[in-house]
Structure formats: C-alpha cells, structure tokens
MOPAC internal coordinates of N, CA, C and O (Angstrom, degrees):
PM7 1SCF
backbone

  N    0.0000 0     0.00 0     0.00 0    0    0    0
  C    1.4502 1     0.00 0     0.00 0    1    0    0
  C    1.5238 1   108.69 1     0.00 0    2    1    0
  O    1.2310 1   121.88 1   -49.55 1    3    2    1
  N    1.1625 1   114.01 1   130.45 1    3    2    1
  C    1.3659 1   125.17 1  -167.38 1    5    3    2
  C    1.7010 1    90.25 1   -87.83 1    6    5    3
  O    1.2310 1   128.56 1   -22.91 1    7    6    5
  N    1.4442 1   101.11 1   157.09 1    7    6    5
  C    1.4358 1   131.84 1  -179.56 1    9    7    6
  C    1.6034 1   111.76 1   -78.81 1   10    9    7
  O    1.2310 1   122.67 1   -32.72 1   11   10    9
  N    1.1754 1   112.49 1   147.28 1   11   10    9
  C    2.0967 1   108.87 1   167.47 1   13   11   10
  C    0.9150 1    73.85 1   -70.07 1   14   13   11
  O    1.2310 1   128.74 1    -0.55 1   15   14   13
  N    2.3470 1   100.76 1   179.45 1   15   14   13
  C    1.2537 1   124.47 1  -170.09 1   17   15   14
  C    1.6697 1    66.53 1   -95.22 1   18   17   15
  O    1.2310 1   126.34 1   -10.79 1   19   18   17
  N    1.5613 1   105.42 1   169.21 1   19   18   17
  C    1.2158 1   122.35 1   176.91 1   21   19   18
  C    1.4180 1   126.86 1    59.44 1   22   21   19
  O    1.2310 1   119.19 1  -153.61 1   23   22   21
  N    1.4145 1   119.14 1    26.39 1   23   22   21
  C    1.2226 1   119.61 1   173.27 1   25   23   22
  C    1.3647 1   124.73 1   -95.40 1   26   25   23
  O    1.2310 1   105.91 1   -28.04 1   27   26   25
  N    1.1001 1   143.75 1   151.96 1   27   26   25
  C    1.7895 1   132.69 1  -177.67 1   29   27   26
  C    1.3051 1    94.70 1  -106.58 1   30   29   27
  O    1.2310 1   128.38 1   -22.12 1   31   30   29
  N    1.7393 1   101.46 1   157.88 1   31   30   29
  C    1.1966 1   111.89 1   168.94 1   33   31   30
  C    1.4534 1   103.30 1  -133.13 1   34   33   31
  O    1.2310 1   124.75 1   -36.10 1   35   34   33
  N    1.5689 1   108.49 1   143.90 1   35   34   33
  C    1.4097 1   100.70 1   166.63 1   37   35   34
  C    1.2348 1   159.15 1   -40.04 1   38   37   35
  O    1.2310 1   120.83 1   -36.67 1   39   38   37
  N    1.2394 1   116.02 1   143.33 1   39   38   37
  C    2.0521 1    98.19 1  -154.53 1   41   39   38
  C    1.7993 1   101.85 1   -70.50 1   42   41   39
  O    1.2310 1   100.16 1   -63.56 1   43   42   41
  N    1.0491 1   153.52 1   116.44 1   43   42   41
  C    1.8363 1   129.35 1   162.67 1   45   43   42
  C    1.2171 1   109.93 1   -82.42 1   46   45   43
  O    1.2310 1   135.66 1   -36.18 1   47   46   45
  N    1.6229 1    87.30 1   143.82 1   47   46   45
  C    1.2143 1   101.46 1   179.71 1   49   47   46
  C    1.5497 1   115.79 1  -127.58 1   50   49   47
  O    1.2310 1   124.02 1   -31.81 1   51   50   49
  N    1.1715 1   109.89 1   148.19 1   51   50   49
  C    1.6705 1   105.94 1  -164.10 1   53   51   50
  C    2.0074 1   104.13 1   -86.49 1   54   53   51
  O    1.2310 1   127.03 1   -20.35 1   55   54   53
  N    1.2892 1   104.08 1   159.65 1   55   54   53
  C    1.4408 1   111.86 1  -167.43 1   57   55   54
  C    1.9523 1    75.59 1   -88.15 1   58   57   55
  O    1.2310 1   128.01 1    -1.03 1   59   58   57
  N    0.9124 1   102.19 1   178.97 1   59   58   57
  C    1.7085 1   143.37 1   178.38 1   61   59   58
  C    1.2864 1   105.86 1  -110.39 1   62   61   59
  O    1.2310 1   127.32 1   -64.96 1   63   62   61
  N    1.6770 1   103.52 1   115.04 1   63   62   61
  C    1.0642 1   134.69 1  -160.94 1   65   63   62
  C    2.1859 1   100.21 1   -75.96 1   66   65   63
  O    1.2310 1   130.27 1   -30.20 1   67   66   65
  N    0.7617 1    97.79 1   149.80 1   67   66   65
  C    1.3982 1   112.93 1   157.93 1   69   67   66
  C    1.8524 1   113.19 1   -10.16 1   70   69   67
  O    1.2310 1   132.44 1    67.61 1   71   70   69
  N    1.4419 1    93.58 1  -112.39 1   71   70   69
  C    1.1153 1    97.47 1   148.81 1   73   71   70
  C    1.1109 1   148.28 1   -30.63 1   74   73   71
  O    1.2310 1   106.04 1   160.58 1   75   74   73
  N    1.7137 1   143.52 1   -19.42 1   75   74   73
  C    1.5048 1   150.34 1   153.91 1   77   75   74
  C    1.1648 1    97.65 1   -95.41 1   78   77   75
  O    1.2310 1   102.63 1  -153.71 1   79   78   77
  N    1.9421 1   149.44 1    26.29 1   79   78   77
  C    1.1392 1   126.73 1   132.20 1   81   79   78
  C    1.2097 1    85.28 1  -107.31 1   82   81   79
  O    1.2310 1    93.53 1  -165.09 1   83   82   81
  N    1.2465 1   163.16 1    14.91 1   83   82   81
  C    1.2764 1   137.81 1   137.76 1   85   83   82
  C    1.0852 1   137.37 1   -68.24 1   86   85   83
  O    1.2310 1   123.34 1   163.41 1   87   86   85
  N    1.3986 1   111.20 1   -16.59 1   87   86   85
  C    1.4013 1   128.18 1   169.71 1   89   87   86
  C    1.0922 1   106.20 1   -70.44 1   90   89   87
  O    1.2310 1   115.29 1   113.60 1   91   90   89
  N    1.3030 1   126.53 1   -66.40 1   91   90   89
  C    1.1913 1   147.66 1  -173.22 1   93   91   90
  C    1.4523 1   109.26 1   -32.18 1   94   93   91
  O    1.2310 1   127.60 1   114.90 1   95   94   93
  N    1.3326 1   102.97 1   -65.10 1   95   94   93
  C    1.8993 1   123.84 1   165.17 1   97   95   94
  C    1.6543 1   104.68 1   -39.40 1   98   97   95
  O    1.2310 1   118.70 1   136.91 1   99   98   97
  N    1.2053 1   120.09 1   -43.09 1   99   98   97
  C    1.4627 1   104.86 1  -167.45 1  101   99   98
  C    1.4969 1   113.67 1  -105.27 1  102  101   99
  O    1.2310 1   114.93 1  -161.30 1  103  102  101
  N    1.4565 1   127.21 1    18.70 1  103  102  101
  C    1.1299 1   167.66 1   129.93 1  105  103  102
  C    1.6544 1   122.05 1   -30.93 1  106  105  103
  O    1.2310 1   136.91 1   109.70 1  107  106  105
  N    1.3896 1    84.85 1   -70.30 1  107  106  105
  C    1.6949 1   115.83 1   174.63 1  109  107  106
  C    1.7111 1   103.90 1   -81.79 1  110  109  107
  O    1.2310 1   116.27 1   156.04 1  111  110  109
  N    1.1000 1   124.69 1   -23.96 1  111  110  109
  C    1.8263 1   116.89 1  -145.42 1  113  111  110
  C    1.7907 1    78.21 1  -102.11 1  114  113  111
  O    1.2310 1   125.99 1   123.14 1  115  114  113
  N    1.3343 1   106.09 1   -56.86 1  115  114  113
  C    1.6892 1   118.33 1  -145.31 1  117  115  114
  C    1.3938 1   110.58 1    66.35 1  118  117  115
  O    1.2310 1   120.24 1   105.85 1  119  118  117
  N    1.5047 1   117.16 1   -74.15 1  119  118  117
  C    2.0457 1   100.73 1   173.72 1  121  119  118
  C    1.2176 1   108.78 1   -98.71 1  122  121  119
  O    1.2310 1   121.15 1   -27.26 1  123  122  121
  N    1.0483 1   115.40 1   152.74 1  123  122  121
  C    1.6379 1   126.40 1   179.53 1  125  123  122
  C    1.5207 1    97.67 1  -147.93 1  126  125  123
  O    1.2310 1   129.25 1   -10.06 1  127  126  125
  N    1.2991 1    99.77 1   169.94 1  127  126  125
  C    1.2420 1   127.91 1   148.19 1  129  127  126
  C    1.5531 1   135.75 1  -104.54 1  130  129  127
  O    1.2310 1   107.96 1   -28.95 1  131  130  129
  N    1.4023 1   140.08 1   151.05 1  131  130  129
  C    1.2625 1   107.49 1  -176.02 1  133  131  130
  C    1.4830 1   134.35 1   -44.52 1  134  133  131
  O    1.2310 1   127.78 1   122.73 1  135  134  133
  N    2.0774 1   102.63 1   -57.27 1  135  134  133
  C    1.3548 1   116.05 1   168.84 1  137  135  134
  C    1.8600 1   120.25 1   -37.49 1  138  137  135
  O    1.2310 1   119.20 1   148.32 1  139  138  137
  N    1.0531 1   119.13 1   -31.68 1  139  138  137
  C    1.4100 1   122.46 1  -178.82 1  141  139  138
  C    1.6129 1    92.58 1   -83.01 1  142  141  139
  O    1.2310 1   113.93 1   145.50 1  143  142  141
  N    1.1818 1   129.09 1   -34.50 1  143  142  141
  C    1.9741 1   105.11 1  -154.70 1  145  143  142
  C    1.5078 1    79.05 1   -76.49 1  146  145  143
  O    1.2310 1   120.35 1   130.41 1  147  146  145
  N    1.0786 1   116.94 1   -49.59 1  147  146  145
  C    1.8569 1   120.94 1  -149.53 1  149  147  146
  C    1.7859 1    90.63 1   -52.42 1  150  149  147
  O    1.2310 1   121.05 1   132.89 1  151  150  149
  N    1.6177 1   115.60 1   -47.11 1  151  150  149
  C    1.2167 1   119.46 1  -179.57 1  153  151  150
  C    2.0536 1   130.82 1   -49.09 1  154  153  151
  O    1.2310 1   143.74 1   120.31 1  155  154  153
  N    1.3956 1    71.48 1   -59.69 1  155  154  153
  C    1.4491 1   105.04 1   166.04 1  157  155  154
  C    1.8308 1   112.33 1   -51.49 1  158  157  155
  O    1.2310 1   113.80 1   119.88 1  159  158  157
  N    1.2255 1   129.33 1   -60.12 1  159  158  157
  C    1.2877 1   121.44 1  -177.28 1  161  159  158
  C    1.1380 1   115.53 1   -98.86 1  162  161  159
  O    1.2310 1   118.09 1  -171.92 1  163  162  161
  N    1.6178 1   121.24 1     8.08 1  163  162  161
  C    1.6541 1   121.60 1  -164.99 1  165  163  162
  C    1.4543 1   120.09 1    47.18 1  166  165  163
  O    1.2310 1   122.95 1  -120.24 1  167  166  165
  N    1.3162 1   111.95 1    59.76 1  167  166  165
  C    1.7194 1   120.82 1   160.23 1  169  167  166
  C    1.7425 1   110.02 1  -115.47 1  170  169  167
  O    1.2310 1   135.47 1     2.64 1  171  170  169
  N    1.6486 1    87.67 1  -177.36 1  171  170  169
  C    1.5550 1   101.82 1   164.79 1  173  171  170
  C    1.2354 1   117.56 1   -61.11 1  174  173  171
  O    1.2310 1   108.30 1   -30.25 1  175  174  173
  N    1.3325 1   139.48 1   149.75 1  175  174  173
  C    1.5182 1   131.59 1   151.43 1  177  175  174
  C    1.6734 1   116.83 1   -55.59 1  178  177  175
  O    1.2310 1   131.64 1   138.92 1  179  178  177
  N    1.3743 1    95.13 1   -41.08 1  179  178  177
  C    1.9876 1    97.38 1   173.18 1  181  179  178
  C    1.4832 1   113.26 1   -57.64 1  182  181  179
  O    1.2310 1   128.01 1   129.19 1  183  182  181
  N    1.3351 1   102.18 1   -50.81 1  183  182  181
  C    1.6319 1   109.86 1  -179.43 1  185  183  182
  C    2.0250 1   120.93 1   -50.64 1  186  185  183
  O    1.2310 1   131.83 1   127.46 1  187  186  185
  N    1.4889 1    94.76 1   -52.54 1  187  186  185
  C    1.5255 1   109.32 1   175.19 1  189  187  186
  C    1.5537 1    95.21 1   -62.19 1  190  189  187
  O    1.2310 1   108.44 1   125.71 1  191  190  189
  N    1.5721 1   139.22 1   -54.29 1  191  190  189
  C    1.2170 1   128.25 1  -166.51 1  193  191  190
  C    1.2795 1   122.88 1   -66.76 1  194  193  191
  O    1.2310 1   116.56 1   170.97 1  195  194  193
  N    1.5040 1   124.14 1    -9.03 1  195  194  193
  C    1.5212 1   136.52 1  -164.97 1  197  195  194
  C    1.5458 1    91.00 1  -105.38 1  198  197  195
  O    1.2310 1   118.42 1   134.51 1  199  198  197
  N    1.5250 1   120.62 1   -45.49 1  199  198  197
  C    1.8099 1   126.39 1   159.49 1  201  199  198
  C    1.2709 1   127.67 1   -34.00 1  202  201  199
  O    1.2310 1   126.78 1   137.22 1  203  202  201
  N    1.2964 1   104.56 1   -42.78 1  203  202  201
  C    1.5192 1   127.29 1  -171.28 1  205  203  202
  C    1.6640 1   104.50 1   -69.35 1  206  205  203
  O    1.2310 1   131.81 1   100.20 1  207  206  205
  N    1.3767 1    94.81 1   -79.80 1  207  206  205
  C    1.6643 1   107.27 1   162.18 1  209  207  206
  C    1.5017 1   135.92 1   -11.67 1  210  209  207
  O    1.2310 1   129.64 1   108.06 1  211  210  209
  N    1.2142 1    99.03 1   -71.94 1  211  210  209
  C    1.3145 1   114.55 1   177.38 1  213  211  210
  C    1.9014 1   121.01 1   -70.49 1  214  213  211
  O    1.2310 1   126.80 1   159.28 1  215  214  213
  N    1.4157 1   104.52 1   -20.72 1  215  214  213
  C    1.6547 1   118.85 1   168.60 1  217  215  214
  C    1.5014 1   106.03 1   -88.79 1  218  217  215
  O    1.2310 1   121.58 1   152.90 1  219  218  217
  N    1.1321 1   114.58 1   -27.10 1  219  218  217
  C    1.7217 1   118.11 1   169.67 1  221  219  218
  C    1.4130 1    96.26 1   -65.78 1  222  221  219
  O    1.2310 1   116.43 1   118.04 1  223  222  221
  N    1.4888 1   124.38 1   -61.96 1  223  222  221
  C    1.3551 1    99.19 1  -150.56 1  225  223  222
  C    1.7718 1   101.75 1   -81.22 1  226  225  223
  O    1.2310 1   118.92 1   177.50 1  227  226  225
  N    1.1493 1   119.67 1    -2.50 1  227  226  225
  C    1.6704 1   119.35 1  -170.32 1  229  227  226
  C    1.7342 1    97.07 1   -92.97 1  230  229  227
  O    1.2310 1   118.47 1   175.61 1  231  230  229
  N    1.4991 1   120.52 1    -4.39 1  231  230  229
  C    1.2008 1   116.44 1  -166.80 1  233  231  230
  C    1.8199 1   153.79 1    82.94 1  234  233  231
  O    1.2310 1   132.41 1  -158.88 1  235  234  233
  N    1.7340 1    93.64 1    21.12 1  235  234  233
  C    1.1675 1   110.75 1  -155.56 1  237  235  234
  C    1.7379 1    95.42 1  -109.39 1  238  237  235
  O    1.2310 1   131.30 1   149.39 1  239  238  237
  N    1.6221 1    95.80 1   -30.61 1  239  238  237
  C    1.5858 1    91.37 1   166.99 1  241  239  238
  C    1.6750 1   113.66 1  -116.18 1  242  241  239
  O    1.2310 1   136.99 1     3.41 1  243  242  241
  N    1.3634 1    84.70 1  -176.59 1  243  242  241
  C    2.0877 1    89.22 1  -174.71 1  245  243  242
  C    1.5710 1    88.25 1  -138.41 1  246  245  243
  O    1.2310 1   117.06 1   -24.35 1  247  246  245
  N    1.3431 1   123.20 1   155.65 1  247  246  245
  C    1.0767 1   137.45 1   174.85 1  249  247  246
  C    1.9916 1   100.68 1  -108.60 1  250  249  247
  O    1.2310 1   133.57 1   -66.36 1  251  250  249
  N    1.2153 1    91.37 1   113.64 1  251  250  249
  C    1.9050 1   103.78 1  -162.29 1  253  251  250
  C    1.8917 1    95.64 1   -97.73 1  254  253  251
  O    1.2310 1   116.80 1   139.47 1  255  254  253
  N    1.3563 1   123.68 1   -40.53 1  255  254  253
  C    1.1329 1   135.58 1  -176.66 1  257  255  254
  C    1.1679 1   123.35 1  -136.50 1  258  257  255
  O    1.2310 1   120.09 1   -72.62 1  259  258  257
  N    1.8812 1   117.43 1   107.38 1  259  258  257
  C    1.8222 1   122.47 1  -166.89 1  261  259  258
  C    1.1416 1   102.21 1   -54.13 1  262  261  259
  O    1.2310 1   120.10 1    -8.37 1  263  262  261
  N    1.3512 1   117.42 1   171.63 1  263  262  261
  C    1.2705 1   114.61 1   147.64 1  265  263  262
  C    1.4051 1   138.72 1   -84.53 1  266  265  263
  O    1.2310 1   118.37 1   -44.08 1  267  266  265
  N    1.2268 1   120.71 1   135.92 1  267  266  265
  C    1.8802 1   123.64 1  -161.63 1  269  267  266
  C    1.6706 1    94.35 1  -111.76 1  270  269  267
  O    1.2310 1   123.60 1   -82.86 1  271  270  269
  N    1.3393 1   110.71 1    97.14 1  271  270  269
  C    1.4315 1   120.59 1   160.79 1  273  271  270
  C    1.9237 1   122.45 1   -53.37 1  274  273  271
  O    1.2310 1   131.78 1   -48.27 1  275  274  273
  N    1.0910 1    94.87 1   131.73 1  275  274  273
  C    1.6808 1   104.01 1  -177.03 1  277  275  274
  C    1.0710 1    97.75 1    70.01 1  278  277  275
  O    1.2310 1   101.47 1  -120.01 1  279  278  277
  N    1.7093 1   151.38 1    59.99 1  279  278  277
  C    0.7419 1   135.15 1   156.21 1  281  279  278
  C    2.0080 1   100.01 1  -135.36 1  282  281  279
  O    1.2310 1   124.57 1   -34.07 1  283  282  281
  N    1.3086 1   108.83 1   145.93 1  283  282  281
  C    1.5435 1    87.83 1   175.59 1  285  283  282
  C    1.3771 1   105.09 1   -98.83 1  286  285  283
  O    1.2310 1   134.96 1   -12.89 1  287  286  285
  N    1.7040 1    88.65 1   167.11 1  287  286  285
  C    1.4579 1   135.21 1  -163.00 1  289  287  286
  C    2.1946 1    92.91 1    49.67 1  290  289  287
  O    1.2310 1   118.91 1  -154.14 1  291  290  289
  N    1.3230 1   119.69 1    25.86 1  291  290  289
  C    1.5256 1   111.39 1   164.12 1  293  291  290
  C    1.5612 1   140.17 1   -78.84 1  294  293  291
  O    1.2310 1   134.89 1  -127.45 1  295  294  293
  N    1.7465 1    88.81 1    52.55 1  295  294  293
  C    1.6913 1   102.05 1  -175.04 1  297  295  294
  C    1.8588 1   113.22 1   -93.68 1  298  297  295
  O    1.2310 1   134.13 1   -44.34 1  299  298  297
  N    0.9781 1    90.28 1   135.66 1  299  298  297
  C    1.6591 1   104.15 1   162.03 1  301  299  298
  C    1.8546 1   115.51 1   -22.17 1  302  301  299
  O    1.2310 1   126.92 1   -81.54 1  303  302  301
  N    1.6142 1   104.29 1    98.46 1  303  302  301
  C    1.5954 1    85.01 1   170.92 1  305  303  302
  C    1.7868 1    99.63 1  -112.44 1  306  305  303
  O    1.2310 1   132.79 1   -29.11 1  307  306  305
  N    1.6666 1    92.90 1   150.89 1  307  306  305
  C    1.3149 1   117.70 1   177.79 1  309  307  306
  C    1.5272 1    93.71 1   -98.81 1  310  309  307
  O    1.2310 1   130.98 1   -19.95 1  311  310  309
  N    1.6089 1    96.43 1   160.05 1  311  310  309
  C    1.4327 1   118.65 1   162.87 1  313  311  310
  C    1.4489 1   117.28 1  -136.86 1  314  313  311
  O    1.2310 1   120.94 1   -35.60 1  315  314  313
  N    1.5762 1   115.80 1   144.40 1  315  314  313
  C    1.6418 1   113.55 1  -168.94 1  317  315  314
  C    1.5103 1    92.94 1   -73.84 1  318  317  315
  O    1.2310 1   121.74 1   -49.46 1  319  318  317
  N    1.4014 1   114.27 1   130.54 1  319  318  317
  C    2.1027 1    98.28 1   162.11 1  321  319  318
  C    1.5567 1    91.20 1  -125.24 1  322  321  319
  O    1.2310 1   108.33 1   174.35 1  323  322  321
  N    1.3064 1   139.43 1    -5.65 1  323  322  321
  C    1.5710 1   110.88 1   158.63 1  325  323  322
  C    1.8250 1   108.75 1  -134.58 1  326  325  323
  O    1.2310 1   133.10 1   -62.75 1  327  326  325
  N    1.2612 1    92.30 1   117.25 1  327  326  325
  C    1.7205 1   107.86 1   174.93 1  329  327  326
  C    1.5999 1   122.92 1   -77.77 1  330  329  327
  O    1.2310 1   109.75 1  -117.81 1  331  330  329
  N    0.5073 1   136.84 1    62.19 1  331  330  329
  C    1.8457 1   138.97 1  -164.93 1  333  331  330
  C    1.2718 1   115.01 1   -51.33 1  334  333  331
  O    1.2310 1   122.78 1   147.75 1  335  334  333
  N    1.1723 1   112.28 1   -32.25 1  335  334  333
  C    1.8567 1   137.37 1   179.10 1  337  335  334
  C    1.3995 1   111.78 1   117.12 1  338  337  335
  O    1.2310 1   117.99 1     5.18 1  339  338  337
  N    1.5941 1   121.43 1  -174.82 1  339  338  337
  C    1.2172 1   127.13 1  -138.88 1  341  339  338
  C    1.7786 1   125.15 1   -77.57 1  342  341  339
  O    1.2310 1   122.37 1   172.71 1  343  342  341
  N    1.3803 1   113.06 1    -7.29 1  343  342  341
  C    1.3777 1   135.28 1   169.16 1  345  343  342
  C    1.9018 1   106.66 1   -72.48 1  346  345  343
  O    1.2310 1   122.43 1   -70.82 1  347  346  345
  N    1.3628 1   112.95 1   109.18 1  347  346  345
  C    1.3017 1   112.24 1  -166.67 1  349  347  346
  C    1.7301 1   111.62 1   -87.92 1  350  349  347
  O    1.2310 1   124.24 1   -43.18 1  351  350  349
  N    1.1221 1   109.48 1   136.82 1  351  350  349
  C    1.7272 1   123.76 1  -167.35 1  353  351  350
  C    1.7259 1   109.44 1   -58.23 1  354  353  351
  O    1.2310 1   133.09 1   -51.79 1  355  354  353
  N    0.9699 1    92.31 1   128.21 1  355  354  353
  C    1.8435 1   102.70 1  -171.24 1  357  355  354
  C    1.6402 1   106.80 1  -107.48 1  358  357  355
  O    1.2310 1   135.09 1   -78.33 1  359  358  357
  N    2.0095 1    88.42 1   101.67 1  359  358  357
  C    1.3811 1   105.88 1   179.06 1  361  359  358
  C    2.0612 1   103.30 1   -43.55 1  362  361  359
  O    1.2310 1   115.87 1   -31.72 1  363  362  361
  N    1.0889 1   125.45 1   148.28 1  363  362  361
  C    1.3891 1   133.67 1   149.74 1  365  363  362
  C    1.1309 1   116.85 1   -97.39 1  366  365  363
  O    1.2310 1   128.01 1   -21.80 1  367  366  365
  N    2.1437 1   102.19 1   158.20 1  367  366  365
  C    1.8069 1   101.70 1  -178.19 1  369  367  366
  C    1.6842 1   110.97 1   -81.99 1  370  369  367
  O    1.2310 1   131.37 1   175.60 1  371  370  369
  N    1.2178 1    95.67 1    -4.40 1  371  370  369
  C    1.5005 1    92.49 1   165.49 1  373  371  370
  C    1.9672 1   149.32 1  -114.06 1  374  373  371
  O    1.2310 1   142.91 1  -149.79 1  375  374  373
  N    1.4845 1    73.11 1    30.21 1  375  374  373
  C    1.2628 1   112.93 1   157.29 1  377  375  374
  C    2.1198 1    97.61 1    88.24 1  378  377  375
  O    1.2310 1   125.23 1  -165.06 1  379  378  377
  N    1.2705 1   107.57 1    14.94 1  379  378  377
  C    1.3543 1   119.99 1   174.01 1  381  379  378
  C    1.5010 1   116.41 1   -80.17 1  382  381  379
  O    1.2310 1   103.07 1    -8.53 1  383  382  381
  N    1.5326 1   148.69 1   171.47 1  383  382  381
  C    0.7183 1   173.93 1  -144.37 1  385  383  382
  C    1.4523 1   116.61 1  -157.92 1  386  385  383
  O    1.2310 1   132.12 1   -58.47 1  387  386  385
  N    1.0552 1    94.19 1   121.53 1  387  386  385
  C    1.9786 1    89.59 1  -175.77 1  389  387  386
  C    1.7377 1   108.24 1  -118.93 1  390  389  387
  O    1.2310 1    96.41 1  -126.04 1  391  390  389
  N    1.0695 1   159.26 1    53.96 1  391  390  389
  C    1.5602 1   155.68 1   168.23 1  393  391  390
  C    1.2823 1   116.32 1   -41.00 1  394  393  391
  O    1.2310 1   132.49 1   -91.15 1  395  394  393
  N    1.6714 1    93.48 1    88.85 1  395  394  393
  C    1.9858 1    96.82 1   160.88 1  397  395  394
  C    1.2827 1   119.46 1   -45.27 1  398  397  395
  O    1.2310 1   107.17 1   134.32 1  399  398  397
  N    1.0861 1   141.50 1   -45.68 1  399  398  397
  C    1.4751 1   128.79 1  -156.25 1  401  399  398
  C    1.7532 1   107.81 1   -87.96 1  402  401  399
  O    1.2310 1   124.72 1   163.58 1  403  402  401
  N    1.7757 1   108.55 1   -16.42 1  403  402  401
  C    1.8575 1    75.54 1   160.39 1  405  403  402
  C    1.7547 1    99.75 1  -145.49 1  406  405  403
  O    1.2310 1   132.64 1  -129.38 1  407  406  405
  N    1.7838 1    93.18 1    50.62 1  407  406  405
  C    1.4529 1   102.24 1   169.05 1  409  407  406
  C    1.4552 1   134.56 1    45.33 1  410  409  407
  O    1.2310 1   117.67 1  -145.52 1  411  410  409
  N    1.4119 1   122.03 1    34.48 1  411  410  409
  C    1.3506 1   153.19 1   170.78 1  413  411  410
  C    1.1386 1   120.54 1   -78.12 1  414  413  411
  O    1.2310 1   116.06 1   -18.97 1  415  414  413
  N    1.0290 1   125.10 1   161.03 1  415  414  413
  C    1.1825 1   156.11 1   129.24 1  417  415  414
  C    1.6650 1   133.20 1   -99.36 1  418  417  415
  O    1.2310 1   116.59 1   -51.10 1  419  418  417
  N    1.3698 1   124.08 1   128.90 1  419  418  417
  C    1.6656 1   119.98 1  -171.20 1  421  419  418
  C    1.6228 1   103.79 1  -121.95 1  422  421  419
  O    1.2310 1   123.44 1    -7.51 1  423  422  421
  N    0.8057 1   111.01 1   172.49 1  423  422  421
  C    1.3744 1   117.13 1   179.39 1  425  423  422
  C    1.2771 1   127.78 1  -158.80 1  426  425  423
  O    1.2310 1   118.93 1  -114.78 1  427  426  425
  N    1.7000 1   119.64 1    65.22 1  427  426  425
  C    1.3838 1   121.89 1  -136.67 1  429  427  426
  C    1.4510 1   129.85 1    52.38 1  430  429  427
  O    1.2310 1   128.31 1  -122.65 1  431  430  429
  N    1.6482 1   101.61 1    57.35 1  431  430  429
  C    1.6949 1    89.39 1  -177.43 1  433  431  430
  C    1.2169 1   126.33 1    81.91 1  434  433  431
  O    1.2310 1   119.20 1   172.72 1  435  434  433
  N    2.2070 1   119.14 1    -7.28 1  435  434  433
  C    1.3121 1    96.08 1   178.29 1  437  435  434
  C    1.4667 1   101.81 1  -129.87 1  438  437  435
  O    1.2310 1   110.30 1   -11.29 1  439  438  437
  N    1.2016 1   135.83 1   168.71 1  439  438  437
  C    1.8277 1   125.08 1  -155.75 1  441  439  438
  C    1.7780 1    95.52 1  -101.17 1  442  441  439
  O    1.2310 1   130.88 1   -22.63 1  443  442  441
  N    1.3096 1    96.60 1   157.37 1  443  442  441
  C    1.4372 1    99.15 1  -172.10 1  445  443  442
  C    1.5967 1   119.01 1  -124.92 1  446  445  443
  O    1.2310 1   120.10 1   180.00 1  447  446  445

C-alpha cells in the first residue's frame, strides 16, 4: 500500500550491537571483571571474553588483576587505558583492529 503524498514515516533506529554496549560498559566501568561487563552490557560471557582479548592484545585493555583459580569472585580484571571515544573498536578476522573514531588500524598495539 502506497503512502499519501506528504505522509511521515518513522525514523528507525538500530538497537546496539553487542559489542557497542560493551564498549560502552567499559567506558563507564574502567575496571571490570568479565562477569560484570557481560552483566553490565547484557551479553554472552564468551562474547565479552573474545572482546576482551582481542582489545588486550590491540592495547585498549590492561590486565590489572590475574586470575586466581579456586578462589571466589577470582576472575581476571581488565582496565580501560586507551579511550578513543564512543564508536566501539571492531575486532577483525585477521587479527587487526579497526577504531572508528580516529580511523586506524592496530595490530597488537602498533598503528598501521
């Protein structure tokens, strides 16, 4: 069914992906732990842990506290040490790093 001339249609807007409320979460948190980001942005724990990873090795996180097995609440906390701003970094399949907000590329930590 076709539209009158002059009719509006609603603007859409896309939900926030996985990953850009995880960013977002570690934005707001600075240290976390895994169980809190996954909490914090409503993801998988696998998903946040493969996030984590891949910003560790590009340099966006630091690992502040190992992990201590058999011990409770003894999970791995990360800390943000570079914020770029609010567009969240898009792991690559080739093990690259891509940062919208200042149009990069990383490659373990080094600019490309």
């Amino acid at each position: 069914m076709a539209r009158r001339t002059g009719a509006r249609t609603r603007a859409w807007h896309r939900q926030p992906r996985a990953r850009d409320r995880a960013w977002t979460a570690m934005r707001v948190l600075r240290r976390f732990s895994l169980p809190d980001l996954a909490a914090t942005a409503e993801i998988g724990l696998d998903n946040a842990r493969k996030y984590c990873i891949g910003l560790c090795r590009a340099g966006y996180l630091r690992i502040v506290q190992p992990k201590a097995n058999g011990r409770k609440g003894g999970h791995q906390v990360y800390q943000l040490v570079r914020d770029t701003g609010p567009h969240a970094p898009r792991l690559q399949s080739d093990g690259n790093t891509y940062d919208p907000n200042e149009h990069r590329v990383f490659q373990g930590g080094i600019r490309q």
